[in-house]
C-alpha positions as CSV (number, residue, x, y, z in Angstrom):
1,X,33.8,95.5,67.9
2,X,33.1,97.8,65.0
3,X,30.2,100.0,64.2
4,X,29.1,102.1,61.1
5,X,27.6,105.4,60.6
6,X,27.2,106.6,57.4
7,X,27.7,110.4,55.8
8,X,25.3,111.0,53.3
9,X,24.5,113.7,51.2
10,X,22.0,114.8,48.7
11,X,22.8,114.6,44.9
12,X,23.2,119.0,44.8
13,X,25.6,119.1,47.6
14,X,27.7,116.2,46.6
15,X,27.8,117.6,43.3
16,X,28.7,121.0,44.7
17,X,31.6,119.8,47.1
18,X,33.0,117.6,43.9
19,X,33.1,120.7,42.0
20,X,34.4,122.4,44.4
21,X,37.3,119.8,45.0
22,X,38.1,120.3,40.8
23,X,38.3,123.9,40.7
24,X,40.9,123.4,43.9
25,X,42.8,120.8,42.4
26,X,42.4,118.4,45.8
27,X,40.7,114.7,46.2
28,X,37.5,114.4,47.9
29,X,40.1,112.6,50.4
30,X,41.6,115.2,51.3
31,X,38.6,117.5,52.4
32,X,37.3,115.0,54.0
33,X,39.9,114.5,56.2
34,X,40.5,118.0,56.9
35,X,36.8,118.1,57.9
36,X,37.5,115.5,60.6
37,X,40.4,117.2,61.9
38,X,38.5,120.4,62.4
39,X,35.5,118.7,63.9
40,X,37.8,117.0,65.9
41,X,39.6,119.8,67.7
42,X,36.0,121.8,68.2
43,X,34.4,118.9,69.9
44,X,36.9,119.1,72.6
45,X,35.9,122.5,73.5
46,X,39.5,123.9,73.6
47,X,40.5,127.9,73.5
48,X,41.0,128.0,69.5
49,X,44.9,129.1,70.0
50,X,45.6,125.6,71.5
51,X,47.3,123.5,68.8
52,X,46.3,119.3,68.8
53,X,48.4,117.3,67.0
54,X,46.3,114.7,64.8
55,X,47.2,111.6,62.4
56,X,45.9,111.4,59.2
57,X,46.2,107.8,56.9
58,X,45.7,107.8,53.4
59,X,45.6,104.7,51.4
60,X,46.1,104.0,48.1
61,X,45.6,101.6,46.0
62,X,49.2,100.2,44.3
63,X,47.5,97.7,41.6
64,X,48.4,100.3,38.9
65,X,51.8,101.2,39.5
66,X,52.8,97.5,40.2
67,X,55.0,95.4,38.0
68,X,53.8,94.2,36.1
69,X,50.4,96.3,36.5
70,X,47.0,95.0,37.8
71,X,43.7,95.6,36.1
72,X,41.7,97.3,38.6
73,X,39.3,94.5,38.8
74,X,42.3,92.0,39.9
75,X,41.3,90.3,43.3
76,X,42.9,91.1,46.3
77,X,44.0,93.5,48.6
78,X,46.7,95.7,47.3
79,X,46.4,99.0,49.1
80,X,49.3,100.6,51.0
81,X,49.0,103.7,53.3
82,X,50.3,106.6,54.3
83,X,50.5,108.0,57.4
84,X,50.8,112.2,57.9
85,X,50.7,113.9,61.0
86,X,49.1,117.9,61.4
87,X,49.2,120.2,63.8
88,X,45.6,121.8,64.0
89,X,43.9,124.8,66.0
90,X,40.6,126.3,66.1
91,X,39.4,128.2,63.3
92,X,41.3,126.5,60.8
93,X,39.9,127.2,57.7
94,X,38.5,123.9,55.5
95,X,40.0,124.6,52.2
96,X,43.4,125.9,53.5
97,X,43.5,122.7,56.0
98,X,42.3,120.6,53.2
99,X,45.0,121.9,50.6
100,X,47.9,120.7,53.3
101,X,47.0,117.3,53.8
102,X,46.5,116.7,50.2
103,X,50.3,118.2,49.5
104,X,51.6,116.8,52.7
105,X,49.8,113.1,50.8
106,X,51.4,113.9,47.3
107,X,55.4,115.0,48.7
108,X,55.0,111.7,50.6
109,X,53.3,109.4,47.5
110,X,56.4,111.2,45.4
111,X,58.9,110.1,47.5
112,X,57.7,106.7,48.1
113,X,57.0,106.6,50.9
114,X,53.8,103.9,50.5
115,X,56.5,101.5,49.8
116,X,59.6,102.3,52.0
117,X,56.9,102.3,55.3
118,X,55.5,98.9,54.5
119,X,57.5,96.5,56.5
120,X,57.7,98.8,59.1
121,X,53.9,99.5,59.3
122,X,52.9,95.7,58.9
123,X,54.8,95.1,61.8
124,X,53.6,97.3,64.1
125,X,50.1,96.3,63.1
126,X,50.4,92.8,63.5
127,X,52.5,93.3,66.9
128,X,49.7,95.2,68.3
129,X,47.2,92.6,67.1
130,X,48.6,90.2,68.5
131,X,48.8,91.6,71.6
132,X,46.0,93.8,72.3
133,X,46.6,94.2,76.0
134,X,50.0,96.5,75.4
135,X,47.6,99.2,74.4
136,X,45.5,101.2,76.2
137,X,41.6,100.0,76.6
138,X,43.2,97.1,74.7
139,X,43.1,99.4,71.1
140,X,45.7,101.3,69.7
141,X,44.7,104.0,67.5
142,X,46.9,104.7,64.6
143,X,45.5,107.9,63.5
144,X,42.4,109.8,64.0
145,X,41.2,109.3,60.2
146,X,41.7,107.3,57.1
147,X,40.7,107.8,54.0
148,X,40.8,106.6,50.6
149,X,43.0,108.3,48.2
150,X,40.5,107.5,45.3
151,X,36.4,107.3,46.1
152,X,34.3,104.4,45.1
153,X,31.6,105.4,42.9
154,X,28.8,103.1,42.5
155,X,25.7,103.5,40.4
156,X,22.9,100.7,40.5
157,X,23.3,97.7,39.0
158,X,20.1,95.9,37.5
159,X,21.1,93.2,39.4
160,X,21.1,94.5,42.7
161,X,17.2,94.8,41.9
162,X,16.8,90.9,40.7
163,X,18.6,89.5,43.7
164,X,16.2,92.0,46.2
165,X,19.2,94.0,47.4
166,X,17.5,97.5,48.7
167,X,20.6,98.8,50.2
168,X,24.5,98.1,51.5
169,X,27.8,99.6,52.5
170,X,31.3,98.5,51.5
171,X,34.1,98.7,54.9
172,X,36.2,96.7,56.8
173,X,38.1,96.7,60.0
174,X,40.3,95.0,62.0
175,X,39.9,94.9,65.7
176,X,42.2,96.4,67.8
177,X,44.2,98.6,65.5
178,X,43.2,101.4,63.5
179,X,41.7,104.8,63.3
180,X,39.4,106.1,65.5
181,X,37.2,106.6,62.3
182,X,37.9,105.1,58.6
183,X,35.9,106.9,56.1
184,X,35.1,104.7,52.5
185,X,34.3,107.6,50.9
186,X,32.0,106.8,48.4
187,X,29.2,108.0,45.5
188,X,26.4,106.3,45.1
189,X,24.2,107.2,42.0
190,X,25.8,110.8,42.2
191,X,25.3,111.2,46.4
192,X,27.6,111.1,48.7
193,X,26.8,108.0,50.8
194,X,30.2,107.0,52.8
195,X,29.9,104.4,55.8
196,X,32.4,106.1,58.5
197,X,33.6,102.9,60.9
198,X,34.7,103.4,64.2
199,X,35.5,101.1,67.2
200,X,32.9,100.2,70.0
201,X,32.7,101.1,73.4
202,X,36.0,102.9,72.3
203,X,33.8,105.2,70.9
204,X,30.0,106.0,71.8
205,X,27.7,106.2,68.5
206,X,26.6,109.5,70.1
207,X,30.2,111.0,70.2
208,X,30.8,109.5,66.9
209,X,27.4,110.9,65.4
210,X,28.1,114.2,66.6
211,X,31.4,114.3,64.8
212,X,29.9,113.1,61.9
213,X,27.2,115.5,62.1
214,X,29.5,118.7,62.3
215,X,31.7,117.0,59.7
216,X,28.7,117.6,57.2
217,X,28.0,121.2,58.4
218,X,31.5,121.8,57.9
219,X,31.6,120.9,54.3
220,X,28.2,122.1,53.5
221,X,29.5,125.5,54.8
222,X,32.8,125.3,53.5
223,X,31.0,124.8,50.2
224,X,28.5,127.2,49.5
C-alpha cells in the first residue's frame, strides 16, 4: 500500500526557494532531492564523517524530444528516468549537494542515458513486480527519492469551483517497486504544495513525517 504526505509551503517561502534555485542555475528537483538526502543521513543519527551511499531517480518527461514531438497535452505516459547514485555525509551543505545531483542529472540527460537504460530498467521493474517475494519485506526499493525533472504548476481553474472540488493531489505508485519516497513536486497558486508518496508499513507515517518535516527546515534554512 501507498500513502501520501504532503510538503507545503507558504506563497513567501516558495517564492524565495524558486528564486533562489534561478540565481543558482538548478531545478527545484534538484534541491529537493538534495534535501532528502541530507535529512536522510541525519535521521539515522550517524557520526557526521560516516559516508551513506543513496539513490537518487529523476524523471523526465520525453514528449518533446520525441520524433516526431508531442504536444505537452498528448495523453499518455511518456516519462523516462534516471537513476544517480551519491555518496553523502553529515553536514553536507544544501546548495553544494544540490548543485551535484543537478550536474550528475544533466552529464547523464547529455549522454542519453534516459534512453539507453530503458530496456534494462523496465525489466528489472517488471521482474520484481512480478515477483515480490525475491525482495526483502516483499518491496524493493530502487532509490531513496524521485523527483520530477520539471514541476507541475497548477493555478485554480474556475471549474474546479463549479464541480465542488475544495482540494486534490496528483501521484501514482506502483506497489512493490519504487522509492522509498516520490516527490511530485508541484506549485499550486504560487505555493509549494507537493504530495511526497511512500510505501506502507514499509515506512511509518511518523518516520516519513519526520523526514518530511526536517526536509522543510532544511530548505527554509538553506534559503534565507
Amino acid at each position: 500500500m501507498s500513502r501520501v504526505i504532503r510538503l507545503q509551503m507558504n506563497a513567501e517561502d516558495t517564492c524565495r526557494i524558486l528564486s533562489s534555485c534561478e540565481r543558482q542555475e538548478i531545478k527545484l528537483s534538484a534541491l529537493l532531492a538534495a534535501a532528502a538526502l541530507i535529512a536522510s543521513h541525519s535521521s539515522k543519527g550517524i557520526p557526521d564523517d560516516h559516508w551513506e551511499k543513496y539513490a537518487v531517480v529523476t524523471l523526465m518527461d520525453c514528449r518533446p524530444i520525441l520524433d516526431p514531438v508531442l504536444s505537452s497535452n498528448h495523453a499518455g505516459f511518456y516519462h523516462s528516468a534516471i537513476l544517480n547514485t551519491h555518496d553523502i555525509k553529515g553536514g553536507e551543505d544544501l546548495w553544494d549537494l544540490a548543485k551535484r545531483v543537478h550536474s550528475s542529472f544533466t552529464t547523464s540527460k547529455n549522454n542519453k542515458k534516459h534512453f539507453s537504460d530503458m530496456a534494462d530498467l523496465n525489466f528489472l521493474m517488471c521482474k520484481a513486480i512480478e515477483n515480490p517475494s525475491l525482495t526483502p519485506s516483499g518491496s524493493l526499493r530502487t532509490s531513496l527519492v524521485s523527483v520530477f525533472e520539471d514541476c507541475v504548476i497548477d493555478d485554480s481553474n474556475k471549474l474546479h469551483q463549479v464541480v465542488g472540488l475544495e482540494d486534490f493531489v496528483g501521484c501514482a505508485s506502483v506497489h512493490g517497486v519504487g522509492p522509498s519516497i516520490a516527490i511530485f513536486d508541484t506549485i499550486r497558486d504560487g505555493k509549494m504544495d507537493s504530495a511526497c508518496v511512500f510505501p506502507f508499513p514499509l515506512h511509518s507515517r511518523e518516520q516519513m513525517q519526520e523526514l518530511i518535516d526536517e526536509m522543510k527546515r532544511i530548505l527554509l534554512d538553506g534559503t534565507t
